[in-house]
RODO-2510 file (C-alpha; in nm, 4 decimals, decimal comma):
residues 449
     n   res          X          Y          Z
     1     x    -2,2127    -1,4986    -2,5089
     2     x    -2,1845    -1,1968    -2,7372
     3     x    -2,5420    -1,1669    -2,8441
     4     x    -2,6355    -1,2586    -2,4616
     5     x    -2,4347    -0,9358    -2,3536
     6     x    -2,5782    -0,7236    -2,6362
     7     x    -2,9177    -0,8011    -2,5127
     8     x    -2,8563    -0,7589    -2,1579
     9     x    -2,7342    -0,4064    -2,1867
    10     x    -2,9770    -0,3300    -2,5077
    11     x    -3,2571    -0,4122    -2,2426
    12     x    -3,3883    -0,0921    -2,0682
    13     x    -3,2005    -0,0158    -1,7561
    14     x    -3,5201    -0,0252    -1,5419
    15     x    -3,6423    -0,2903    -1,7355
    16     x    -3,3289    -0,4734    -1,5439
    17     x    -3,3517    -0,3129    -1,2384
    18     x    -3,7304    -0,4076    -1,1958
    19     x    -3,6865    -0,7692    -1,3148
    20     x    -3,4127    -0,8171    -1,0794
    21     x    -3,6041    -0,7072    -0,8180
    22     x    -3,9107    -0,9175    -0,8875
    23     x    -3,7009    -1,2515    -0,9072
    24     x    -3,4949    -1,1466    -0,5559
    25     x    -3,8392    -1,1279    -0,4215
    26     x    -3,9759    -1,4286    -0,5634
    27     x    -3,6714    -1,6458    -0,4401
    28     x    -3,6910    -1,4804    -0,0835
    29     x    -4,0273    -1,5533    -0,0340
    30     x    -3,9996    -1,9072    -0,1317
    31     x    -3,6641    -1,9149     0,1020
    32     x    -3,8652    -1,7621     0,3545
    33     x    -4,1249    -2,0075     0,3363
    34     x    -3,9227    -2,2998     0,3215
    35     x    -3,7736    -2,2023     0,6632
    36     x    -3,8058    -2,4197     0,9752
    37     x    -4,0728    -2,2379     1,2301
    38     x    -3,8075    -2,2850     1,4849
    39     x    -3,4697    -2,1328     1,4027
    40     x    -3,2882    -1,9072     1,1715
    41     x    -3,4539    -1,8147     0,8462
    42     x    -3,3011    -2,0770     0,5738
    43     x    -3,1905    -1,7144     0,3678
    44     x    -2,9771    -1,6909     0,6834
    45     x    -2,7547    -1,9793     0,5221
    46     x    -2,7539    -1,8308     0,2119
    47     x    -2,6176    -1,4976     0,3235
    48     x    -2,2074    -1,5592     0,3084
    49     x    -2,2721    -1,6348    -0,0753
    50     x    -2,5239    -1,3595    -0,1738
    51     x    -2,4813    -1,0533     0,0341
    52     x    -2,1571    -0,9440    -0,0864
    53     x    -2,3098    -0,9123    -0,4424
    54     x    -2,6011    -0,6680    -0,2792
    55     x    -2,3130    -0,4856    -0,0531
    56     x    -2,1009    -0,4230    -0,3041
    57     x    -2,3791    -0,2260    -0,5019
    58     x    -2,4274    -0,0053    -0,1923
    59     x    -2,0803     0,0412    -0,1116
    60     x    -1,9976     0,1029    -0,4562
    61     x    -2,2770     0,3963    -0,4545
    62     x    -2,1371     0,4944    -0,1473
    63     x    -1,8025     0,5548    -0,2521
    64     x    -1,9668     0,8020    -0,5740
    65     x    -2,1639     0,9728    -0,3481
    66     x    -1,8966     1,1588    -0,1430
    67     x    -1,7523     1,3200    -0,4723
    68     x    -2,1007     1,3570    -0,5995
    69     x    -2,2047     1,5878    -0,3316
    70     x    -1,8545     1,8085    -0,3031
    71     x    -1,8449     1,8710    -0,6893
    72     x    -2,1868     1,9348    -0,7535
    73     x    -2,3127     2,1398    -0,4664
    74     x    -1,9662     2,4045    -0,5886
    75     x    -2,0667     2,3349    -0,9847
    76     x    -2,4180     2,4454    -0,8422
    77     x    -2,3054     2,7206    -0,6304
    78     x    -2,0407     2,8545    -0,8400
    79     x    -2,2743     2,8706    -1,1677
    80     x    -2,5925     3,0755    -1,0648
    81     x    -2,5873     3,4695    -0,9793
    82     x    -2,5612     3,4951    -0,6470
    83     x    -2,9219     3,6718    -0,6199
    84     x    -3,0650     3,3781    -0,8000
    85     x    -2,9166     3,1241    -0,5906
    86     x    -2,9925     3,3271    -0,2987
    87     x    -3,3674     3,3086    -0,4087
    88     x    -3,3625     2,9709    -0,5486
    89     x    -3,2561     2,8400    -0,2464
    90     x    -3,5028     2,9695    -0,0061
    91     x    -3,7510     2,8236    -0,2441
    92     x    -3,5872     2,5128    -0,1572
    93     x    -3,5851     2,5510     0,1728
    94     x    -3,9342     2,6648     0,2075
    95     x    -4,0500     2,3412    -0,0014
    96     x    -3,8496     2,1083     0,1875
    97     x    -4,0369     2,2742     0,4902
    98     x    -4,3502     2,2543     0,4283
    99     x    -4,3251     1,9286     0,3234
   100     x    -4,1815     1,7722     0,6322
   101     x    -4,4691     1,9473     0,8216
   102     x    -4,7444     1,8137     0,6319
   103     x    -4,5835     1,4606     0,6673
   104     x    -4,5604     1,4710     1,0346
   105     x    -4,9286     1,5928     1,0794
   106     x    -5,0266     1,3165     0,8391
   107     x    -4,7962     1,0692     1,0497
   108     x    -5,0044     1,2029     1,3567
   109     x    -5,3314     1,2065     1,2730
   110     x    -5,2835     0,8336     1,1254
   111     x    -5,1064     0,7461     1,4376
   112     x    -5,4308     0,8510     1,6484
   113     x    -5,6777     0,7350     1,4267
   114     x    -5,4889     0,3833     1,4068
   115     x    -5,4149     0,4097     1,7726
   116     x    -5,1358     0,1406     1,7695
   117     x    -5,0635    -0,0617     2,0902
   118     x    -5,3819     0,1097     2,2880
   119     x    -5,5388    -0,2735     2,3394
   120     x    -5,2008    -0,3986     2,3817
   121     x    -5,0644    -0,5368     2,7668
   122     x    -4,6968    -0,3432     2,8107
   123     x    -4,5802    -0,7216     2,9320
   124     x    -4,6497    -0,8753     2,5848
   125     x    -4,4673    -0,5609     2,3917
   126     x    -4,1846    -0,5672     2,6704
   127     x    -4,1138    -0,9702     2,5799
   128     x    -4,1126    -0,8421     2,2056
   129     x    -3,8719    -0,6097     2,2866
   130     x    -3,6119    -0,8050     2,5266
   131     x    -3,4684    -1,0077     2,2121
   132     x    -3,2945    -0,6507     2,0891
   133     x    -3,2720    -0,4863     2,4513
   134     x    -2,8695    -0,5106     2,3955
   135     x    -2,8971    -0,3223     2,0689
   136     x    -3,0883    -0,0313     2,1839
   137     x    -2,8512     0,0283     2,4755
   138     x    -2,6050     0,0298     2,2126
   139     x    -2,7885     0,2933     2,0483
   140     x    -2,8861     0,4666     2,3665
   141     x    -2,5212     0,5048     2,4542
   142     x    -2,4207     0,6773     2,1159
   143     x    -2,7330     0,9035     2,0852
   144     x    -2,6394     0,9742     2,4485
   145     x    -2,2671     1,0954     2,3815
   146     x    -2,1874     1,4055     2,6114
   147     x    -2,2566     1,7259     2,3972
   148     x    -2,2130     2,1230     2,5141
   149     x    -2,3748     2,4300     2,4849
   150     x    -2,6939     2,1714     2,4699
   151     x    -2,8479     2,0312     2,0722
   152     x    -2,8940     2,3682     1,9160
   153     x    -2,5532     2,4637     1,9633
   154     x    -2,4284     2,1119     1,8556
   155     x    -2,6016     2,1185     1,5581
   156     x    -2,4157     2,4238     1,4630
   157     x    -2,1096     2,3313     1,5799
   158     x    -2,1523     2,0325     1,3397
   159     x    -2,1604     2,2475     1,0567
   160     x    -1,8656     2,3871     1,0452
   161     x    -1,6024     2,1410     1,0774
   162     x    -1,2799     2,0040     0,8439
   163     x    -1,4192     1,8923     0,5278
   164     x    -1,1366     1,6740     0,5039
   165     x    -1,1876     1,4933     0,8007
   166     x    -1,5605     1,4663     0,7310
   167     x    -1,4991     1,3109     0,3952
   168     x    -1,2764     1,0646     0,6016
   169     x    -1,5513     1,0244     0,8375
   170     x    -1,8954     0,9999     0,5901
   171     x    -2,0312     1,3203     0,7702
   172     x    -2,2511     1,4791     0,5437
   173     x    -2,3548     1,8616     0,6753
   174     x    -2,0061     1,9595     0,7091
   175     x    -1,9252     1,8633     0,3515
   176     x    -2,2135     2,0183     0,2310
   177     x    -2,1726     2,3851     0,3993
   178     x    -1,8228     2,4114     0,2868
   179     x    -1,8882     2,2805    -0,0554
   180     x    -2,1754     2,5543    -0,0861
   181     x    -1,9827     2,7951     0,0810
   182     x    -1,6622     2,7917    -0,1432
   183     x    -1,8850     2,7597    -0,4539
   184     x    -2,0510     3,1226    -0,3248
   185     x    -1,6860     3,2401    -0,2714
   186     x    -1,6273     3,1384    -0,6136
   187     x    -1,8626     3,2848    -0,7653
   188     x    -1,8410     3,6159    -0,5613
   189     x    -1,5008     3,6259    -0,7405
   190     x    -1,6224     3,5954    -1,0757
   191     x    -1,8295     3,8653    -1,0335
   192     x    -1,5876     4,0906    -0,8950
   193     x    -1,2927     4,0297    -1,1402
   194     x    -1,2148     4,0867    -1,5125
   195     x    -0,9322     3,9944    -1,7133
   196     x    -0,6797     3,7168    -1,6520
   197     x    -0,7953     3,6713    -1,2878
   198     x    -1,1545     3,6183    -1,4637
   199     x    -1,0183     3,3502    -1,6916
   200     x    -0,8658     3,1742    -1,3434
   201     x    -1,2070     3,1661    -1,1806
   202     x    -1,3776     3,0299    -1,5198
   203     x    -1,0827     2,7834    -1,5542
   204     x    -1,1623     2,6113    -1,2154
   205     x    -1,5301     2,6250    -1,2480
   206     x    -1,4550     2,4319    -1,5484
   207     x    -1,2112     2,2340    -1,3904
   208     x    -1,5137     2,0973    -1,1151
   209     x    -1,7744     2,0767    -1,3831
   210     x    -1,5181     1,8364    -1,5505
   211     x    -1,4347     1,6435    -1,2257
   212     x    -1,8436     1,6248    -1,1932
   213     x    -1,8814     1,5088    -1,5764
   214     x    -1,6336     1,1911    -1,4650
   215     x    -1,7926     1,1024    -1,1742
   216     x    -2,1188     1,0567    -1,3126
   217     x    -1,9446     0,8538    -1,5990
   218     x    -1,8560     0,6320    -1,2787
   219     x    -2,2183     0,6308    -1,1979
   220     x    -2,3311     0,5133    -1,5407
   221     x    -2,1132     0,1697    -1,4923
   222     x    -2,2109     0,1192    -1,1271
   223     x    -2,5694     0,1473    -1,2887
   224     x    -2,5097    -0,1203    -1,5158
   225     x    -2,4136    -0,3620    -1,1968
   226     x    -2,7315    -0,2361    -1,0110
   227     x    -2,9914    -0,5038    -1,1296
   228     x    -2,7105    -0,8163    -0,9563
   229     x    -2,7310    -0,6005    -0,6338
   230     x    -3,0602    -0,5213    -0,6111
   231     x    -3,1349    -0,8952    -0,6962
   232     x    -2,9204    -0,9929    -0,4257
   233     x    -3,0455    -0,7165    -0,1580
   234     x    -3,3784    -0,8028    -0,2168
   235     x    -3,3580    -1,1966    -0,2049
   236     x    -3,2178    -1,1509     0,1717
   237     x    -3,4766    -0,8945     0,2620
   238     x    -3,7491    -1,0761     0,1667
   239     x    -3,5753    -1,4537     0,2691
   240     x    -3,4539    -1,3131     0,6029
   241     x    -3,7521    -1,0997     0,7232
   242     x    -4,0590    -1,2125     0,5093
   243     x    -4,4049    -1,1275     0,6687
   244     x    -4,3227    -1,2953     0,9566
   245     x    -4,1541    -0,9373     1,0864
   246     x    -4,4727    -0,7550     1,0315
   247     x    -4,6665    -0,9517     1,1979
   248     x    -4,6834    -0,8359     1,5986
   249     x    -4,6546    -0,4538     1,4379
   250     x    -4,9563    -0,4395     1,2013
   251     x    -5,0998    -0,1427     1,3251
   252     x    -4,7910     0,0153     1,2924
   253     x    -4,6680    -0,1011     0,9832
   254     x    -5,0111    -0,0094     0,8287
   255     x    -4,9955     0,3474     0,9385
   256     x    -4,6380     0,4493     0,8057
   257     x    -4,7100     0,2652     0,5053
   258     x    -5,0406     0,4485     0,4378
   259     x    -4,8882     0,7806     0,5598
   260     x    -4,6250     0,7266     0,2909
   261     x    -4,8607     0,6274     0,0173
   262     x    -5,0254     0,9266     0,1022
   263     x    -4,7195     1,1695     0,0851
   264     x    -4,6135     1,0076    -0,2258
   265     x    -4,9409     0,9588    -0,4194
   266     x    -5,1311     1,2103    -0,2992
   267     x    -4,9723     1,5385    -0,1395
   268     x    -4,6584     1,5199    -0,3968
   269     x    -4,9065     1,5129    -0,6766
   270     x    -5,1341     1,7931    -0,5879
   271     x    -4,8420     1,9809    -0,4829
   272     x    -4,6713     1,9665    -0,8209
   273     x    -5,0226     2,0115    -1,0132
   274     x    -5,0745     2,3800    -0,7986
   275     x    -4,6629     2,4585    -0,9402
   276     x    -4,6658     2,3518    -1,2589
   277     x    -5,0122     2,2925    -1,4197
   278     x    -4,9077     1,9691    -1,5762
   279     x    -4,9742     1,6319    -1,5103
   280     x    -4,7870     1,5377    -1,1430
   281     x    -4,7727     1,1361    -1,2399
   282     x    -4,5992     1,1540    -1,5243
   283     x    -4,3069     1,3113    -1,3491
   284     x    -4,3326     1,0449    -1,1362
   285     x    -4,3239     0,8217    -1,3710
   286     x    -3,9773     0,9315    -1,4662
   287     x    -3,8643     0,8899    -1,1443
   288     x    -3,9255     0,5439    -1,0577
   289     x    -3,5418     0,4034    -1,1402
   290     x    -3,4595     0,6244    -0,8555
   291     x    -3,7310     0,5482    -0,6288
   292     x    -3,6919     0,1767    -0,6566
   293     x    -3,3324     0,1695    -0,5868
   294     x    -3,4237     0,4083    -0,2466
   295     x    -3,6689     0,1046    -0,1542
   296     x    -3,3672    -0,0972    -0,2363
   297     x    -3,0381     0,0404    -0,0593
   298     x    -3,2334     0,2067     0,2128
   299     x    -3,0286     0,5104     0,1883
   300     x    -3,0705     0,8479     0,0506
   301     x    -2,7302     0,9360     0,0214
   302     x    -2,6446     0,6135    -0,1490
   303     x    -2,9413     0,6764    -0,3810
   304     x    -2,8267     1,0084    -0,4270
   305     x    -2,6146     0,9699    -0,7422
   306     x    -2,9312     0,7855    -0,9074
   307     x    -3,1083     1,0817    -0,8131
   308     x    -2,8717     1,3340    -0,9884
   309     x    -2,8949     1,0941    -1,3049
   310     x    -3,2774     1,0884    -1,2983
   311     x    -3,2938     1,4866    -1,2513
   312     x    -3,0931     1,5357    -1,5158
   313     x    -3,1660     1,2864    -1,7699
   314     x    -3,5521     1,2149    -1,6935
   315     x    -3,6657     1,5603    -1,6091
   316     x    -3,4694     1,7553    -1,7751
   317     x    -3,3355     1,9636    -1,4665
   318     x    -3,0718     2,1717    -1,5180
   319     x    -2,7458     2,0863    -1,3399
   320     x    -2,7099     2,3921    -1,1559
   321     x    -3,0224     2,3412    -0,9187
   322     x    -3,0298     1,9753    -0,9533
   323     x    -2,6250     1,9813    -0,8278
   324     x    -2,7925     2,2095    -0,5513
   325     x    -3,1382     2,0969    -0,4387
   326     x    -3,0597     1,7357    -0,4483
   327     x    -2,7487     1,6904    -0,2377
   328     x    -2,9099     1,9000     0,0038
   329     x    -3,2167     1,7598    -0,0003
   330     x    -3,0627     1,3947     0,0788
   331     x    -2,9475     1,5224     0,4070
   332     x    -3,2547     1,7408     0,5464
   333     x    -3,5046     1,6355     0,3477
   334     x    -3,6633     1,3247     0,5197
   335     x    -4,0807     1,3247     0,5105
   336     x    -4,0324     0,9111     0,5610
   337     x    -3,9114     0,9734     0,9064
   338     x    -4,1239     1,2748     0,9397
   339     x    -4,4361     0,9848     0,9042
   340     x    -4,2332     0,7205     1,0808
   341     x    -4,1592     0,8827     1,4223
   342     x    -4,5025     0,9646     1,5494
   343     x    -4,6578     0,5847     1,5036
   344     x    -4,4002     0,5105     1,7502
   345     x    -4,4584     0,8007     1,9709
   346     x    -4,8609     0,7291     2,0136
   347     x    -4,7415     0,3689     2,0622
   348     x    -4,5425     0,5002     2,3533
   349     x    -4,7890     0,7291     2,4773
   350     x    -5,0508     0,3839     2,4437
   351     x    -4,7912     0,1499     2,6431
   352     x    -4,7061     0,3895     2,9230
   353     x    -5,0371     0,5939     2,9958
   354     x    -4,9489     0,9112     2,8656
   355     x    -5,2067     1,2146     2,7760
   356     x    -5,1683     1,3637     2,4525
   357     x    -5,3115     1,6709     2,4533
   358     x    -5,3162     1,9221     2,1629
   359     x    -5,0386     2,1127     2,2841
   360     x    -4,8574     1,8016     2,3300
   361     x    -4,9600     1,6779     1,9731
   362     x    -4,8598     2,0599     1,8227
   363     x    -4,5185     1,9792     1,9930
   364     x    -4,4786     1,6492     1,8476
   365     x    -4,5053     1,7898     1,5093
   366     x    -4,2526     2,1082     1,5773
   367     x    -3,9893     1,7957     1,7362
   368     x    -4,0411     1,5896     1,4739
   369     x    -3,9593     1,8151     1,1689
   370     x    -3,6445     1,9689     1,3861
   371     x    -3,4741     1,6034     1,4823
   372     x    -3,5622     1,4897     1,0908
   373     x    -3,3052     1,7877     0,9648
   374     x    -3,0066     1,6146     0,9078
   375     x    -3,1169     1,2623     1,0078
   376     x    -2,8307     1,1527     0,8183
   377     x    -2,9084     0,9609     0,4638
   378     x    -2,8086     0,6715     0,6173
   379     x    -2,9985     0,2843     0,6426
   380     x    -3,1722     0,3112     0,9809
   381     x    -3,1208     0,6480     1,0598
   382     x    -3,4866     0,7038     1,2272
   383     x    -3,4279     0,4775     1,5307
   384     x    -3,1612     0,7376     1,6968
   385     x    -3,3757     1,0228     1,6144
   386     x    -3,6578     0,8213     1,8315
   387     x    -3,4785     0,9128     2,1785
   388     x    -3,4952     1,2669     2,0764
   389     x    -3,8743     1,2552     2,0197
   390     x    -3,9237     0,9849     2,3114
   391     x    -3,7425     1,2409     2,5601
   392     x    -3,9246     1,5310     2,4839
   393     x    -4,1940     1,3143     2,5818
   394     x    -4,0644     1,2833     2,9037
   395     x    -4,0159     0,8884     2,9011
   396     x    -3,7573     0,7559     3,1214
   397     x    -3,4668     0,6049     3,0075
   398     x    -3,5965     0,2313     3,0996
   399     x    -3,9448     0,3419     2,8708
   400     x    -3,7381     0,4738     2,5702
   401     x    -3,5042     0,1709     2,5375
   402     x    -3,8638    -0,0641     2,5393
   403     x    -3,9861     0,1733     2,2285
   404     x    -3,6468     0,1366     2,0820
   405     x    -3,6312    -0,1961     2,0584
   406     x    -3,9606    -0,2609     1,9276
   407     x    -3,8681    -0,0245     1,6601
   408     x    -3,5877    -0,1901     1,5296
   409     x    -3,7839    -0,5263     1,5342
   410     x    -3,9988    -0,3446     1,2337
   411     x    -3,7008    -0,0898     1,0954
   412     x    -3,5558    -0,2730     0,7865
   413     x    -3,8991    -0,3062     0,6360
   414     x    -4,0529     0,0659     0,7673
   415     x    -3,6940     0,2154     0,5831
   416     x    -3,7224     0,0672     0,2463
   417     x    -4,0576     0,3059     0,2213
   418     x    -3,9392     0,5920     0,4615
   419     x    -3,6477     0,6063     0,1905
   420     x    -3,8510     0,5905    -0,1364
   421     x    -4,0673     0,8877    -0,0050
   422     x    -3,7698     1,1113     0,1102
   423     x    -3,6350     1,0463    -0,2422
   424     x    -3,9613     1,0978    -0,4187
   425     x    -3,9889     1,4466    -0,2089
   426     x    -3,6266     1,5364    -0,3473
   427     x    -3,7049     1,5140    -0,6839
   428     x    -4,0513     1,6587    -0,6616
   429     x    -3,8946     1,9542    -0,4923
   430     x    -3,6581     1,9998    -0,8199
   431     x    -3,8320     1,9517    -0,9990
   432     x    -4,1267     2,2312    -0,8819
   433     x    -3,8392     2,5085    -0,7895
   434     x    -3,6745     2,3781    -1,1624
   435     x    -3,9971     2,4698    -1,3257
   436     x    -4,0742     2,7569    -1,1104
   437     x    -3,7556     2,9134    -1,2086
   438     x    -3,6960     2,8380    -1,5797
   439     x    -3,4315     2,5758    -1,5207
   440     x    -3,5778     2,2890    -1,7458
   441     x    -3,4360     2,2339    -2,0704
   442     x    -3,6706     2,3654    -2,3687
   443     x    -3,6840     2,0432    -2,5361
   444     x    -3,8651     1,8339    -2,1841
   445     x    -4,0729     2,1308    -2,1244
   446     x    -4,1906     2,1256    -2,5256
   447     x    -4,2350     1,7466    -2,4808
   448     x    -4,4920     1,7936    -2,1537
   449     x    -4,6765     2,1017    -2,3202
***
């Protein structure tokens, strides 16, 4: 048993990680195609036995990634000069930006030149959708909660709120403006004192970079757990869905998937070869422990700790942008959706006879990048932003719920991709702005020369 252990845990972790996800597949798809044609999947009976090994992965990256965020975004903010931050952040901003544009005008123009649902009868996508119709009014209902002062001013309302109560409640902005904002305050201190009161202000900064140092320690061992969830997680994906799901959605399956591949493989790449100079798939070769687990877990907040390890470890990032960029960029930060939502919205415009015009098509883009800010990190977080885009479309209530429901007949397999890319544009983003600004260690810049 000894020597068994001391091989498991000599074996790379990726190494792991990738082998359990290629047996969890493997057993899946044989599940999957052992499976009645009438009736529940036979992964279905499976499930009480193997999902609480995948679940407790995710919860267990869950529960890190609360602390994650609130030390590292005030170890980030407290350790740069203000003026740097200030201009490292916009950088950030800007990046994350220009990003998200360019991956809703790629999810639009493969949308119309894919065309989904245009030879499609409404009747046939209508019966699709009536197995999930009391899901989507259960969405409807909480995307419809009563708000004031209209989205704009909810949206910043939701910024500033108790960051005790939005630890307590998993709600990500709040934590993150008060985290950045008493980091700044920090540091604004530091700069302003000497003496004894100077020693304070180091003292706590040291304090949180010490409180950051354990909970990544915590991260290390829920790392060494990862390859039984992600084993288990995938074996249920695969066993319960299959290709069965994708089947009545090919057009739009294919589109998302390509506009993904595309983000990831092809604007990513020349991106990072017009920043840096140096060869873009190598850093994503570094990368892939923590884009594999986003295909995984299906969240970029749960990823998020991963992510942290990977910047710091793999590319060499220092922590003080890495502790900023990436918790920020797991909450606004979301190209996947940015590709996702406009497949849907063409579908919509296909099923109901609507005119997309150019103006209509620039507005798709603008709605698409606003609704994706904050989208929330979270496993099927797309499908409420749909009602924002599908309203602005001026669908009725009865049209929206049809589109919703037909999206969440093809959601758990679009998200596994819409999450790798948000992560993959994360650490890109780092890891540009890192290089851009002198913040990779001497020894992984030497090692790339």
């Amino acid at each position: 048993m000894g020597r068994l252990a001391r091989w498991y845990f000599g074996t790379s972790l990726i190494v792991r990680i990738l082998a359990g996800f290629v047996v969890g597949s493997a057993i899946g798809a044989i599940l999957w195609g052992a499976s009645p044609a009438e009736g529940p999947p036979l992964a279905e009976a499976w499930k009480p036995y193997v999902s609480p090994f995948g679940m407790v992965f995710v919860h267990m990256l869950k529960m890190v990634v609360y602390p994650v965020i609130f030390f590292s975004l005030i170890s980030g903010a407290a350790s740069l000069p203000i003026r740097k931050l200030g201009r490292i952040g916009v950088k950030t901003l800007g990046w994350y930006l220009l990003c998200s544009v360019l991956a809703a005008a790629i999810g639009v123009c493969l949308a119309l030149a894919i065309n989904p649902g245009a030879q499609a009868e409404l009747g046939r996508w209508e019966q699709m959708a009536a197995a999930r119709d009391a899901q989507a009014e259960q969405i409807a209902g909480q995307a419809a909660q009563p708000t004031t002062g209209g989205v704009l001013a909810q949206l910043l309302l939701s910024l500033f709120k108790n960051p005790f109560a939005a630890l307590a409640e998993g709600n990500f902005l709040p934590i993150i403006v008060f985290a950045i904002l008493f980091g700044l305050a920090v540091r604004v201190c530091i700069e302003a004192a000497d003496g004894a009161r100077l020693a304070r202000l180091e003292m706590l900064v040291d304090m949180v970079k010490a409180c950051q140092d354990a909970v990544f320690r915590l991260v290390h061992w829920i790392l060494e757990y990862s390859p039984i969830g992600v084993l288990a997680l995938t074996l249920l994906n695969f066993g319960q869905y299959g290709p069965a799901i994708v089947g009545p959605y090919v057009r739009v399956t294919l589109g998302v998937v390509l506009g993904i591949l595309a983000m990831v493989f092809g604007v990513y790449p020349v991106l990072l070869w017009v920043v840096t100079r140096r060869n873009p798939f190598r850093v994503l070769g570094r990368i892939k422990g923590a884009m594999l687990t986003a295909f995984i877990t299906r969240s970029s907040a749960a990823t998020l700790p991963v992510s942290m390890q990977t910047a710091e470890e793999e590319l060499h990032i220092r922590n003080e942008l890495a502790s900023f960029s990436l918790p920020l960029g797991a909450t606004i930060n979301m190209d996947g959706v940015c590709v996702h939502l406009p497949m849907f919205a063409v579908l919509a415009a296909n099923l109901f006879g609507l005119e997309l015009t150019a103006a209509g098509l620039a507005v798709l883009v603008l709605t698409t990048v606003l609704s994706s800010i904050g989208a929330g990190g979270v496993p099927s977080g797309s499908v409420f932003l749909l009602f924002v885009i599908l309203q602005t479309m001026g669908l009725s209530g009865e049209q929206v719920a049809v589109i919703v429901a037909l999206a969440l007949g093809i959601n758990p397999i679009l998200d596994m991709f819409e999450t790798m890319n948000n992560i993959t544009g994360d650490l890109v983003c780092t890891y540009a702005v890192a290089h851009n600004e002198g913040l990779i260690d001497a020894e992984e810049g030497a090692s790339r020369a």
